[in-house]
PDB file of N, CA, C and O in Angstrom:
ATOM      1  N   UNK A   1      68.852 -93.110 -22.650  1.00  0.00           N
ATOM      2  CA  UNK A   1      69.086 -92.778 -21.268  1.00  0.00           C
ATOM      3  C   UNK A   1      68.031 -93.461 -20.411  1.00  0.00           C
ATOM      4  O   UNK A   1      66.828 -93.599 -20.629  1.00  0.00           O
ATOM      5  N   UNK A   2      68.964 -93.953 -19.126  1.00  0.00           N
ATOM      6  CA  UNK A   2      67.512 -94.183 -18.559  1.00  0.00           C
ATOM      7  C   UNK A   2      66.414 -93.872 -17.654  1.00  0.00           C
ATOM      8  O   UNK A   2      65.923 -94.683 -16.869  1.00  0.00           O
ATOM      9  N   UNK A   3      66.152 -92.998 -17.760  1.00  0.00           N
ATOM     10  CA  UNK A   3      64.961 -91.975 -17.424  1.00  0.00           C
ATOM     11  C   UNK A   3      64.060 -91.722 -18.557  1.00  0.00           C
ATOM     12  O   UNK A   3      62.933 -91.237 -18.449  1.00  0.00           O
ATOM     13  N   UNK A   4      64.652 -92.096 -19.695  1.00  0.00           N
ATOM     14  CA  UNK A   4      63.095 -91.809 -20.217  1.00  0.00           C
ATOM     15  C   UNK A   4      62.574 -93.376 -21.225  1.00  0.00           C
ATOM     16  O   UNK A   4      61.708 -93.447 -22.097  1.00  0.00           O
ATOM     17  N   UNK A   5      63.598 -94.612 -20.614  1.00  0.00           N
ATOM     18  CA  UNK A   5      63.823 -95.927 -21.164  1.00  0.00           C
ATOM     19  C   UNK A   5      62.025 -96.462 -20.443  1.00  0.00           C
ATOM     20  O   UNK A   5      61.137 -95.945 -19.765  1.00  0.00           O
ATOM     21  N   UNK A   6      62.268 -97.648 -21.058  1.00  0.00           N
ATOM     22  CA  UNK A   6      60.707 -98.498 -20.319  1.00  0.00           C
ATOM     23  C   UNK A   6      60.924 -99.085 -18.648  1.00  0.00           C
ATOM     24  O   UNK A   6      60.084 -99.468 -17.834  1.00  0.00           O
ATOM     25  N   UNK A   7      62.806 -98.936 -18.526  1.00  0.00           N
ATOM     26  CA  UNK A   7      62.618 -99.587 -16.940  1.00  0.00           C
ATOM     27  C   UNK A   7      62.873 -98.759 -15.756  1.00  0.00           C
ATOM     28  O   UNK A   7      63.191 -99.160 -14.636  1.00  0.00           O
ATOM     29  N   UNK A   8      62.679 -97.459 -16.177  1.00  0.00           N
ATOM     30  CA  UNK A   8      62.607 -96.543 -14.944  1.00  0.00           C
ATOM     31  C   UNK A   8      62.098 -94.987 -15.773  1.00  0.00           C
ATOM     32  O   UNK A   8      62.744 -94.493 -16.697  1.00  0.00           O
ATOM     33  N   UNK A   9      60.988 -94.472 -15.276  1.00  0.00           N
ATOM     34  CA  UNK A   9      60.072 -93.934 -15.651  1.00  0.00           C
ATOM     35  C   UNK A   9      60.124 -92.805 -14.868  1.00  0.00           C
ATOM     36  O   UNK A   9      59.419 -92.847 -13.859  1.00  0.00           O
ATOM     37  N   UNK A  10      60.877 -91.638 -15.090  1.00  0.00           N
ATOM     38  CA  UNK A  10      60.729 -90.559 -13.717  1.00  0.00           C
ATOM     39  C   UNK A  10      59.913 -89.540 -14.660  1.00  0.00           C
ATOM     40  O   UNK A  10      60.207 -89.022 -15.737  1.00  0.00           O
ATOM     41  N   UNK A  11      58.677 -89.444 -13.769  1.00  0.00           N
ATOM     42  CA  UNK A  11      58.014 -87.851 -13.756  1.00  0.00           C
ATOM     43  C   UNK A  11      57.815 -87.048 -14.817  1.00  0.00           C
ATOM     44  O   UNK A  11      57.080 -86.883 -15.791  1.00  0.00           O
ATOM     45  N   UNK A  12      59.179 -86.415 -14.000  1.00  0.00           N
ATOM     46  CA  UNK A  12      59.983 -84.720 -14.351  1.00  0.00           C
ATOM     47  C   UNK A  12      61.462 -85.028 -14.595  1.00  0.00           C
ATOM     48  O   UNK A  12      62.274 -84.494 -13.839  1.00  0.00           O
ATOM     49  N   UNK A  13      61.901 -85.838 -15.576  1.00  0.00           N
ATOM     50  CA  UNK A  13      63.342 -86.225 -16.413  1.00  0.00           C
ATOM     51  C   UNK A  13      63.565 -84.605 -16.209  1.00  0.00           C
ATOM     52  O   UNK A  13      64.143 -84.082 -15.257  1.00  0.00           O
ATOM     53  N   UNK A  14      62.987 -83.965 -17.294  1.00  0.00           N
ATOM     54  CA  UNK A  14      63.567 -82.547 -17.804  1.00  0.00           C
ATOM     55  C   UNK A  14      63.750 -81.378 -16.440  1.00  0.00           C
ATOM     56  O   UNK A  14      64.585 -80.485 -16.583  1.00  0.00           O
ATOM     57  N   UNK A  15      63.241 -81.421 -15.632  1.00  0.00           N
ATOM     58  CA  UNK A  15      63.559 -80.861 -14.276  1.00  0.00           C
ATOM     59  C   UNK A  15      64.523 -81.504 -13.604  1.00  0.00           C
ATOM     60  O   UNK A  15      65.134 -80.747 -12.849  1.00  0.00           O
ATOM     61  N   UNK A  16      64.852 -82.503 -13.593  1.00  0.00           N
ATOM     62  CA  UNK A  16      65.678 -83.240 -12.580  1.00  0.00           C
ATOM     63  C   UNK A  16      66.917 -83.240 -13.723  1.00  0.00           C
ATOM     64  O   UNK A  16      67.956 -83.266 -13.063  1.00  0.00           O
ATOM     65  N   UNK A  17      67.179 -83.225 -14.875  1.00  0.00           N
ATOM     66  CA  UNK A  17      68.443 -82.944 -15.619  1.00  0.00           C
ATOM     67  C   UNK A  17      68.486 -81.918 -15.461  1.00  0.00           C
ATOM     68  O   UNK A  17      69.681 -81.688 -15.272  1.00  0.00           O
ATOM     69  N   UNK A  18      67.601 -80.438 -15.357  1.00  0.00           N
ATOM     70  CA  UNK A  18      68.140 -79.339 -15.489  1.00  0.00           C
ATOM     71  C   UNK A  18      69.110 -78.865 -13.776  1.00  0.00           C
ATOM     72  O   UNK A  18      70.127 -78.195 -13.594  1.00  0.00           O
ATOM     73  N   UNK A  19      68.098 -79.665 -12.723  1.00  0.00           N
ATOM     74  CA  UNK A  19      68.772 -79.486 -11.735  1.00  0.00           C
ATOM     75  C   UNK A  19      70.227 -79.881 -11.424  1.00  0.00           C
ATOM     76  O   UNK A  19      71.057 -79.242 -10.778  1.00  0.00           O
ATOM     77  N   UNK A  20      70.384 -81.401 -12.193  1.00  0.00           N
ATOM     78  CA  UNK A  20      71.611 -82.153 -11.938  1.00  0.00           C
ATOM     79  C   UNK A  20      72.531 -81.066 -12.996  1.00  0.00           C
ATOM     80  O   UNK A  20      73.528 -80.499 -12.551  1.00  0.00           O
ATOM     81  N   UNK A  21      72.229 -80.930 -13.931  1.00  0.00           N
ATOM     82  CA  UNK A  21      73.189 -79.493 -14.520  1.00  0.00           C
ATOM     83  C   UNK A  21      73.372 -78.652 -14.266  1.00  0.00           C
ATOM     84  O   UNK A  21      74.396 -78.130 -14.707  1.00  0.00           O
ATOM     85  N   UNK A  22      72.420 -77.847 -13.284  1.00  0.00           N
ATOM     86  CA  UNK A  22      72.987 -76.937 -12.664  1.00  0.00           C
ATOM     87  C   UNK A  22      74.314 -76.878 -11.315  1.00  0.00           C
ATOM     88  O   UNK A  22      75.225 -76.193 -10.852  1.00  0.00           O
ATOM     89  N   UNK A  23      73.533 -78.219 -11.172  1.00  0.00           N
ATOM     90  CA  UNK A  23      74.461 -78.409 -10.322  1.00  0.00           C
ATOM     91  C   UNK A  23      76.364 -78.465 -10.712  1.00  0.00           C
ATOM     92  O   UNK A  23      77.271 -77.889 -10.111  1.00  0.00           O
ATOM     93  N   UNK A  24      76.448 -79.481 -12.050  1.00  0.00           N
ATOM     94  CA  UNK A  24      77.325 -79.790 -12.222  1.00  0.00           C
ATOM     95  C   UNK A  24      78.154 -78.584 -12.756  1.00  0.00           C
ATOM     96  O   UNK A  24      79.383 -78.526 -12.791  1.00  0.00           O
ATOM     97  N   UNK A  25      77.457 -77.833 -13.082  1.00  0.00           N
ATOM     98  CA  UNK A  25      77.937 -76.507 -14.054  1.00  0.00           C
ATOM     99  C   UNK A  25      78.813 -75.399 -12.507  1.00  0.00           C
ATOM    100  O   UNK A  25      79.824 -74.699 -12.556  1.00  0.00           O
ATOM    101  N   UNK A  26      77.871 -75.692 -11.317  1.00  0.00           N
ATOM    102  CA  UNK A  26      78.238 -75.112 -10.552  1.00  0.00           C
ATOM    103  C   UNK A  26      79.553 -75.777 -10.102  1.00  0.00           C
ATOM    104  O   UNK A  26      80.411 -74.900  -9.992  1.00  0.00           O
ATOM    105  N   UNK A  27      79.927 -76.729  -9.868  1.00  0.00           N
ATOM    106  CA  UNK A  27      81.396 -77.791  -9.229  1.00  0.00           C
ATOM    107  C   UNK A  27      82.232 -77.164 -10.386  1.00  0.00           C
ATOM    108  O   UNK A  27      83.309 -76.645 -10.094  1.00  0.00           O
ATOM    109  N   UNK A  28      81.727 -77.181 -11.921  1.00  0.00           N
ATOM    110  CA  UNK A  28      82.919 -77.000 -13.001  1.00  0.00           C
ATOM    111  C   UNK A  28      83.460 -75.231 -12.373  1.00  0.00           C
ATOM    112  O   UNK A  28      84.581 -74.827 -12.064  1.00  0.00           O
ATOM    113  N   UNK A  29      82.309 -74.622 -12.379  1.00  0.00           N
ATOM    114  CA  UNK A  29      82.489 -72.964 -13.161  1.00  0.00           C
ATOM    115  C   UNK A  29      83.171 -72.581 -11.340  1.00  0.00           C
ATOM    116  O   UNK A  29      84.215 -71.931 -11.391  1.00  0.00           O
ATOM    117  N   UNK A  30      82.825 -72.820 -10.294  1.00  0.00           N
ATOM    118  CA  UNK A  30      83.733 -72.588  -9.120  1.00  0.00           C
ATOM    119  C   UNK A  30      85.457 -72.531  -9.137  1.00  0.00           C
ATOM    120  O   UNK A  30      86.187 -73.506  -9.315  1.00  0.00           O
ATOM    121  N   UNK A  31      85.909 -71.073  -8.895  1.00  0.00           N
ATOM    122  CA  UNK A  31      87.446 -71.206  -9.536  1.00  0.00           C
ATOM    123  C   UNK A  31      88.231 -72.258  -8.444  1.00  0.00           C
ATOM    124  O   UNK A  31      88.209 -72.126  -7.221  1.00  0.00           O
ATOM    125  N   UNK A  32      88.867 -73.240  -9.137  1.00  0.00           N
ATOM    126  CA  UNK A  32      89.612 -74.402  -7.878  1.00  0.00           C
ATOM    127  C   UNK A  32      90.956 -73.753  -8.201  1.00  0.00           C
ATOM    128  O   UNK A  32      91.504 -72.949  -8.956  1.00  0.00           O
ATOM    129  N   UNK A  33      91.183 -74.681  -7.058  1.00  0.00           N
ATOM    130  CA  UNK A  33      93.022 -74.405  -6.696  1.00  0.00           C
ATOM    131  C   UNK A  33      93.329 -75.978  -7.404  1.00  0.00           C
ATOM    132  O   UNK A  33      92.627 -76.988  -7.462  1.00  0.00           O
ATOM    133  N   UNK A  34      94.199 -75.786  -7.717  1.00  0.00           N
ATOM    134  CA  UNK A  34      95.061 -77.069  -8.136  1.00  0.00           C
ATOM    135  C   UNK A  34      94.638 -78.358  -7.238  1.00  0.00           C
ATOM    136  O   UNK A  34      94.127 -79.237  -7.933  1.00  0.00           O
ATOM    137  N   UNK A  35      94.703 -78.578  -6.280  1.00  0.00           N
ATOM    138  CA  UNK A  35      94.140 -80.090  -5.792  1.00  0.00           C
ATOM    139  C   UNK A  35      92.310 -80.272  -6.056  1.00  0.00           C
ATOM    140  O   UNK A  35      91.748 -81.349  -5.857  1.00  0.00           O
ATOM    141  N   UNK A  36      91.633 -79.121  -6.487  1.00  0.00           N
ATOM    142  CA  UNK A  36      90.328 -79.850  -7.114  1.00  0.00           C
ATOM    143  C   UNK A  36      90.492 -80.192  -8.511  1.00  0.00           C
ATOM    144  O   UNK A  36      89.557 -80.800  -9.032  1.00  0.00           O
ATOM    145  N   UNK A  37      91.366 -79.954  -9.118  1.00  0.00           N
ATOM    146  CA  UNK A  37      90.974 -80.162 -10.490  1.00  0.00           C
ATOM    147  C   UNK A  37      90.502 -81.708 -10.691  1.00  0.00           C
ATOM    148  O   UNK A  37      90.093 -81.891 -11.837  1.00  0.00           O
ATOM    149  N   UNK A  38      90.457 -82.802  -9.911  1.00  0.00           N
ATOM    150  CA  UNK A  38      90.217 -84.327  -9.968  1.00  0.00           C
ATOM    151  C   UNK A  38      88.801 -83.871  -9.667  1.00  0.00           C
ATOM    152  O   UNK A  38      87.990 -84.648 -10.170  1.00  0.00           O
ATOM    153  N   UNK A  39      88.157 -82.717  -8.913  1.00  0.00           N
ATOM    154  CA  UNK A  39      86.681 -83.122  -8.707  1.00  0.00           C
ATOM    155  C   UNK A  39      86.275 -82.019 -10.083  1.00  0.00           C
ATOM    156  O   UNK A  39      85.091 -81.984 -10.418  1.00  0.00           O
ATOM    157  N   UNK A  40      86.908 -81.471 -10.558  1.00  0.00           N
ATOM    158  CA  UNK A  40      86.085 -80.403 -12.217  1.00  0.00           C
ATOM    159  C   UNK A  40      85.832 -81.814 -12.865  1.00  0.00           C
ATOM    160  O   UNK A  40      84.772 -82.391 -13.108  1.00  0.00           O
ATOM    161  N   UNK A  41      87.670 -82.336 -13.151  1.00  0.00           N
ATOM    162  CA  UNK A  41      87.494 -83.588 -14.207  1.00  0.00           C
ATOM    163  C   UNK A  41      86.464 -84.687 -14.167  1.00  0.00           C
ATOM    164  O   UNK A  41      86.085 -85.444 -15.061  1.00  0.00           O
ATOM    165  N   UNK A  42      86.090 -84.577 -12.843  1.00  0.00           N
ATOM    166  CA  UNK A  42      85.081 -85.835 -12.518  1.00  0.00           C
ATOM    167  C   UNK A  42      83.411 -84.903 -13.025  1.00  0.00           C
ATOM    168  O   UNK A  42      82.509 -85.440 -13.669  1.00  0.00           O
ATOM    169  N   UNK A  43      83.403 -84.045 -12.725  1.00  0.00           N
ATOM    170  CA  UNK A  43      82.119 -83.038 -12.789  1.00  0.00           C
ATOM    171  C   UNK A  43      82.116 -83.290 -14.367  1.00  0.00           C
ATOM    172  O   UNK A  43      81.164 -83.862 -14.898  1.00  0.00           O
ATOM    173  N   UNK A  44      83.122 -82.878 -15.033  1.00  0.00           N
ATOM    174  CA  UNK A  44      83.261 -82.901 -16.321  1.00  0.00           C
ATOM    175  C   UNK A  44      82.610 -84.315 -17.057  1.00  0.00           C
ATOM    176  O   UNK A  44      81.591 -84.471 -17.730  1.00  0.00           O
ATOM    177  N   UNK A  45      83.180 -84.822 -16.820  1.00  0.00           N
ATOM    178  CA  UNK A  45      82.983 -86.352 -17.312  1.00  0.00           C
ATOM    179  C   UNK A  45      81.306 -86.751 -16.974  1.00  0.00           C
ATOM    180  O   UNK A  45      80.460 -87.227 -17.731  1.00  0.00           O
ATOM    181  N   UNK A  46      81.241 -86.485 -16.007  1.00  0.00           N
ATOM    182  CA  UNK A  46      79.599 -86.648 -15.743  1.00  0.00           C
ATOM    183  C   UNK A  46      78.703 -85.658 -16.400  1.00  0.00           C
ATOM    184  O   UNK A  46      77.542 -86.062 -16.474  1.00  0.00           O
ATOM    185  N   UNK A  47      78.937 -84.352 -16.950  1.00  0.00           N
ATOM    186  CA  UNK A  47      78.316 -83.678 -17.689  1.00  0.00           C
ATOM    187  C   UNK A  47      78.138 -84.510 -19.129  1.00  0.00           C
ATOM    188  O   UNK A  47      77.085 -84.682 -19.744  1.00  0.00           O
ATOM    189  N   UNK A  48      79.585 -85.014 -19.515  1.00  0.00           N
ATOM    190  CA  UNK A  48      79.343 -86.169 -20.938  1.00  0.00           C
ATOM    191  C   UNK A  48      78.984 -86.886 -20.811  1.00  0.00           C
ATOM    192  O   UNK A  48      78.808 -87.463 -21.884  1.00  0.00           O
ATOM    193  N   UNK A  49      78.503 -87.650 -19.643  1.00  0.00           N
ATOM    194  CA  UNK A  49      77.235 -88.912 -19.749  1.00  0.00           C
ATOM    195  C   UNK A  49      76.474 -88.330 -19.013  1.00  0.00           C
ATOM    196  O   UNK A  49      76.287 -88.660 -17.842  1.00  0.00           O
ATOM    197  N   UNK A  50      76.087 -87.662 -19.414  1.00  0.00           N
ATOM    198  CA  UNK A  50      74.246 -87.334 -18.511  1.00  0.00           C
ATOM    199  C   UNK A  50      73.807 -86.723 -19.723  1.00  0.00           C
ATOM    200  O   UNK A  50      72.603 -86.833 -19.951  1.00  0.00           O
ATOM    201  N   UNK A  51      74.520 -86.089 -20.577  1.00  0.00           N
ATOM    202  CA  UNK A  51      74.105 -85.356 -21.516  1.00  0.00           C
ATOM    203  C   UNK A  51      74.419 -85.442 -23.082  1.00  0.00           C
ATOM    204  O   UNK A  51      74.473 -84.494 -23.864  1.00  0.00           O
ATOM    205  N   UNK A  52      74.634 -86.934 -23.386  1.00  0.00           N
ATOM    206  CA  UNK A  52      75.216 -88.104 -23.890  1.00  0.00           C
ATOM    207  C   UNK A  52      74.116 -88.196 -25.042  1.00  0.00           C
ATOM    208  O   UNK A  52      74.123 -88.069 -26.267  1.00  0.00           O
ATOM    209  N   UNK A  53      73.348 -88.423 -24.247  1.00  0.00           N
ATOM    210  CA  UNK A  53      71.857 -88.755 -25.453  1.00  0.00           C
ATOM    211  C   UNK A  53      71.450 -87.633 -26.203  1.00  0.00           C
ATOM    212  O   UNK A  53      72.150 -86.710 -25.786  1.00  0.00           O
ATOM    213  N   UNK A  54      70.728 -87.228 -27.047  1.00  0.00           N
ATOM    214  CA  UNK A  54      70.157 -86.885 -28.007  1.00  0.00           C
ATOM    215  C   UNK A  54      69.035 -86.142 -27.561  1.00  0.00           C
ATOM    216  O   UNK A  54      68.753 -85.009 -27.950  1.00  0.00           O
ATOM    217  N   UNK A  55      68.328 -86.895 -26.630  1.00  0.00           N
ATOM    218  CA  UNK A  55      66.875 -86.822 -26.139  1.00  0.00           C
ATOM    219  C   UNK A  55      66.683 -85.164 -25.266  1.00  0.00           C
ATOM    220  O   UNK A  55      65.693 -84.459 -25.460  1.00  0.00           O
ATOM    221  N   UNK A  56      67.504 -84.879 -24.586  1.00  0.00           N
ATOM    222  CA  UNK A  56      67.734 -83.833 -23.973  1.00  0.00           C
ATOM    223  C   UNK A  56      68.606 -82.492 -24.450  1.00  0.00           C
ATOM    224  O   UNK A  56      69.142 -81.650 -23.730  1.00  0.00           O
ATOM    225  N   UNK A  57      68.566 -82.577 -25.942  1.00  0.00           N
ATOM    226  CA  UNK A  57      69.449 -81.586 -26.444  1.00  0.00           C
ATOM    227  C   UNK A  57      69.237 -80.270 -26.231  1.00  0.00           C
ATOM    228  O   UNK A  57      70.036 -79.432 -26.648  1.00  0.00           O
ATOM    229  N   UNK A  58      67.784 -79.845 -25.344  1.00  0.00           N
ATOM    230  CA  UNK A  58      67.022 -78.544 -25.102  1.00  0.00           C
ATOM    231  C   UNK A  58      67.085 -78.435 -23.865  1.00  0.00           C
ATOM    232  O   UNK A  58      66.876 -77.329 -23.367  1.00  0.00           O
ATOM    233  N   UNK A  59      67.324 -79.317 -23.222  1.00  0.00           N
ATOM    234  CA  UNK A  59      68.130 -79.041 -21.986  1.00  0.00           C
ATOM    235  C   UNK A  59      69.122 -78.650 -21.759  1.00  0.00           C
ATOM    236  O   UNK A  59      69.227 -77.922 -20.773  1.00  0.00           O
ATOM    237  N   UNK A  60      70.368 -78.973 -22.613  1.00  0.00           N
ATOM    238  CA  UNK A  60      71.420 -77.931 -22.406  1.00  0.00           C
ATOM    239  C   UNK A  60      71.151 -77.249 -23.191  1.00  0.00           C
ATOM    240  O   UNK A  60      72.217 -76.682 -23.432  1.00  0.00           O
ATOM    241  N   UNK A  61      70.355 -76.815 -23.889  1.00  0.00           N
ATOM    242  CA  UNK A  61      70.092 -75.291 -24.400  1.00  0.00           C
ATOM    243  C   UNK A  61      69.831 -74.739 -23.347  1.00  0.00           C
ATOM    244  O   UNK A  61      70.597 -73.862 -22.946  1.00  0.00           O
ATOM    245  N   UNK A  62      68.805 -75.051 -22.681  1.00  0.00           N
ATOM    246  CA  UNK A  62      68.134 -74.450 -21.486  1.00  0.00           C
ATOM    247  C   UNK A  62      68.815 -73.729 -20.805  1.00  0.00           C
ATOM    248  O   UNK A  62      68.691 -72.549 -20.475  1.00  0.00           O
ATOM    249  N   UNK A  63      70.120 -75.062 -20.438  1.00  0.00           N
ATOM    250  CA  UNK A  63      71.182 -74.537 -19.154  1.00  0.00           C
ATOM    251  C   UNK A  63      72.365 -73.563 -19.768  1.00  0.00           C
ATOM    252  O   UNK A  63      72.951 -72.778 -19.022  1.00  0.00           O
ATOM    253  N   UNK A  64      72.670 -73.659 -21.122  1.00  0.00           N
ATOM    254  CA  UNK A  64      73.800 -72.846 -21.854  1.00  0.00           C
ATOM    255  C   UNK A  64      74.875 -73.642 -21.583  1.00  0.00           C
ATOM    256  O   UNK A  64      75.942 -73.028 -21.544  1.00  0.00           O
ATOM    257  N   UNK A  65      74.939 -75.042 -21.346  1.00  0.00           N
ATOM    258  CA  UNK A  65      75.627 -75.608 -21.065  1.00  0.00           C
ATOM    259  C   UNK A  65      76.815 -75.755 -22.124  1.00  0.00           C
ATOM    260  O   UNK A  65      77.894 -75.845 -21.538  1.00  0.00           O
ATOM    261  N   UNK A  66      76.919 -75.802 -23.423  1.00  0.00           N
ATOM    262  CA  UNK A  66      78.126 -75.580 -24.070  1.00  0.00           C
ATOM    263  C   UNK A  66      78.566 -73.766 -24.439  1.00  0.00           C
ATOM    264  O   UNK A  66      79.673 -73.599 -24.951  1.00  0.00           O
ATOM    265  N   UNK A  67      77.743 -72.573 -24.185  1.00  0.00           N
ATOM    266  CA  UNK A  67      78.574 -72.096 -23.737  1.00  0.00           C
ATOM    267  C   UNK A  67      79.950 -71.310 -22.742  1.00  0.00           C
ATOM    268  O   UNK A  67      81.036 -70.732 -22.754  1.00  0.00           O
ATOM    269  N   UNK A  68      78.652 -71.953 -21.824  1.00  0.00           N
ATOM    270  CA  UNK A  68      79.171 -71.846 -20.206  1.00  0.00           C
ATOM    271  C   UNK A  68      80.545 -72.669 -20.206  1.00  0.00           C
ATOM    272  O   UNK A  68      81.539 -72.065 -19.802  1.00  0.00           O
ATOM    273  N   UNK A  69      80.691 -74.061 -20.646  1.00  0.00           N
ATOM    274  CA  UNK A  69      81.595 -74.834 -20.805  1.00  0.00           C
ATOM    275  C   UNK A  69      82.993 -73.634 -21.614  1.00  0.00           C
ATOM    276  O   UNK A  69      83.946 -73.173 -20.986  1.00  0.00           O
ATOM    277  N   UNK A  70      82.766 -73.453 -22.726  1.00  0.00           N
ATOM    278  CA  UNK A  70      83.422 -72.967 -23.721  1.00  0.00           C
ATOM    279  C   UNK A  70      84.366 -71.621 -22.613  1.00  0.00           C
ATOM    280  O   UNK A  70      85.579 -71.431 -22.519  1.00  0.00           O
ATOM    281  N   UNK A  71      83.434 -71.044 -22.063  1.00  0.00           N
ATOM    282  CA  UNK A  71      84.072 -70.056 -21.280  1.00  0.00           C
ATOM    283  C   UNK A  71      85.104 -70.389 -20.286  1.00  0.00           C
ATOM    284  O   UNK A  71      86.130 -69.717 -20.177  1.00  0.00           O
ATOM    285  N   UNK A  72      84.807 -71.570 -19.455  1.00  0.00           N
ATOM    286  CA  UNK A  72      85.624 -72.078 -18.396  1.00  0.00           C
ATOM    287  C   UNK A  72      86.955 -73.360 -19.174  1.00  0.00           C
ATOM    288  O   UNK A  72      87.839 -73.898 -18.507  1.00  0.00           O
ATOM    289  N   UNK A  73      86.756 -73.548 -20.490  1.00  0.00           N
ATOM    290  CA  UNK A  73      87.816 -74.201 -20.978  1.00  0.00           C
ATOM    291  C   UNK A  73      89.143 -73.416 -20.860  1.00  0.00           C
ATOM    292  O   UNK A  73      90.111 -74.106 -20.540  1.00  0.00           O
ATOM    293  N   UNK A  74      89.394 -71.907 -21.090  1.00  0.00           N
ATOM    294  CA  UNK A  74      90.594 -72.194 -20.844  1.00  0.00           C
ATOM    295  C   UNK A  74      91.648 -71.296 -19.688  1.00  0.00           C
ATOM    296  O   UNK A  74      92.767 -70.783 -19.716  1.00  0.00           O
ATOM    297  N   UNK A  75      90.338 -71.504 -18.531  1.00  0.00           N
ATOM    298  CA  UNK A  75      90.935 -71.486 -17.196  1.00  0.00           C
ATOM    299  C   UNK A  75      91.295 -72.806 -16.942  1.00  0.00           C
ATOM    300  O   UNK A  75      92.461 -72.991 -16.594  1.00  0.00           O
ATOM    301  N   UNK A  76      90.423 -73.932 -17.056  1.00  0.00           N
ATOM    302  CA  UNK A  76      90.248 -75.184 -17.150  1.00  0.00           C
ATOM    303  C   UNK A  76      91.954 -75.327 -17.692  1.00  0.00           C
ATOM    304  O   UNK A  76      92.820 -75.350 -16.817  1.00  0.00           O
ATOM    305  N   UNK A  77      92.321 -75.409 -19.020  1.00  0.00           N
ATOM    306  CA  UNK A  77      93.722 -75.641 -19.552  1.00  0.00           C
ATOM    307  C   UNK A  77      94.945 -74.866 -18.844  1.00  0.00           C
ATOM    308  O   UNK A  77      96.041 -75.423 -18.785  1.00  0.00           O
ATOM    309  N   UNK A  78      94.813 -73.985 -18.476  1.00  0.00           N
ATOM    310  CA  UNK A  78      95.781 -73.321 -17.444  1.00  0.00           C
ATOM    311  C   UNK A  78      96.142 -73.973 -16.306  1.00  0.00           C
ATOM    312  O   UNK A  78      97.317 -74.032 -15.943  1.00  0.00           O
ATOM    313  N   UNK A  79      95.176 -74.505 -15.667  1.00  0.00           N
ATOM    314  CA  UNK A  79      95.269 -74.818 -14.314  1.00  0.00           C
ATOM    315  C   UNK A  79      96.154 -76.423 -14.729  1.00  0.00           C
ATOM    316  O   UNK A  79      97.239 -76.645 -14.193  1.00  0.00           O
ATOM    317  N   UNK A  80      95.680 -77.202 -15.487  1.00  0.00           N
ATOM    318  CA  UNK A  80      95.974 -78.751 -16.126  1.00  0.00           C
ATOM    319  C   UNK A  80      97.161 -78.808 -16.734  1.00  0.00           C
ATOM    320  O   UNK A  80      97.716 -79.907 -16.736  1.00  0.00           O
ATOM    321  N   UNK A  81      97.842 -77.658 -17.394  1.00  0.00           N
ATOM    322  CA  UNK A  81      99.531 -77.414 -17.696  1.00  0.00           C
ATOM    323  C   UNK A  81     100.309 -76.791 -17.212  1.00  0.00           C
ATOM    324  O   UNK A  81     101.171 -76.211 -17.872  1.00  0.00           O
ATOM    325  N   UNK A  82     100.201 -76.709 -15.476  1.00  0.00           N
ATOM    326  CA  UNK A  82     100.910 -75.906 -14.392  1.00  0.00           C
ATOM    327  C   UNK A  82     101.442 -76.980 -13.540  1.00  0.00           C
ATOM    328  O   UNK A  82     102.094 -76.704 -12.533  1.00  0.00           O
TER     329      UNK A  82
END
């Protein structure tokens, strides 16, 4: 990832992922109406590359990020086969 690569060097990586996850966790776990589901799927997808690497695996511990996920999957599938 690159935040913790040799060509960009931030700080506080582990604060600034936990923030950007909170964030994203917040766009997913917000109940949408049928015309957001393009901004969950997009939230979604950016949760799998931000959290892609290896390096930060205690960060989504931190955030509970796969079980928080697990919970909103299958409101998530309801809304996507309507």
């Amino acid at each position: 990832m690159l935040l913790t690569r040799k060509k960009i060097v931030v700080p506080n990586a582990e604060q600034l992922l936990l923030t950007i996850g909170e964030f994203l966790l917040t766009c997913i776990s917000r109940p949408s109406e049928r015309g957001n589901l393009w901004r969950v799927a997009e939230a979604l997808d950016t949760v799998f590359d931000v959290f892609a690497e290896d390096d930060f695996n205690h960060v989504m511990q931190q955030l509970g990020l796969i079980e928080k996920l697990k919970v909103f999957l299958p409101q998530y599938k309801r809304q996507v086969s309507h």
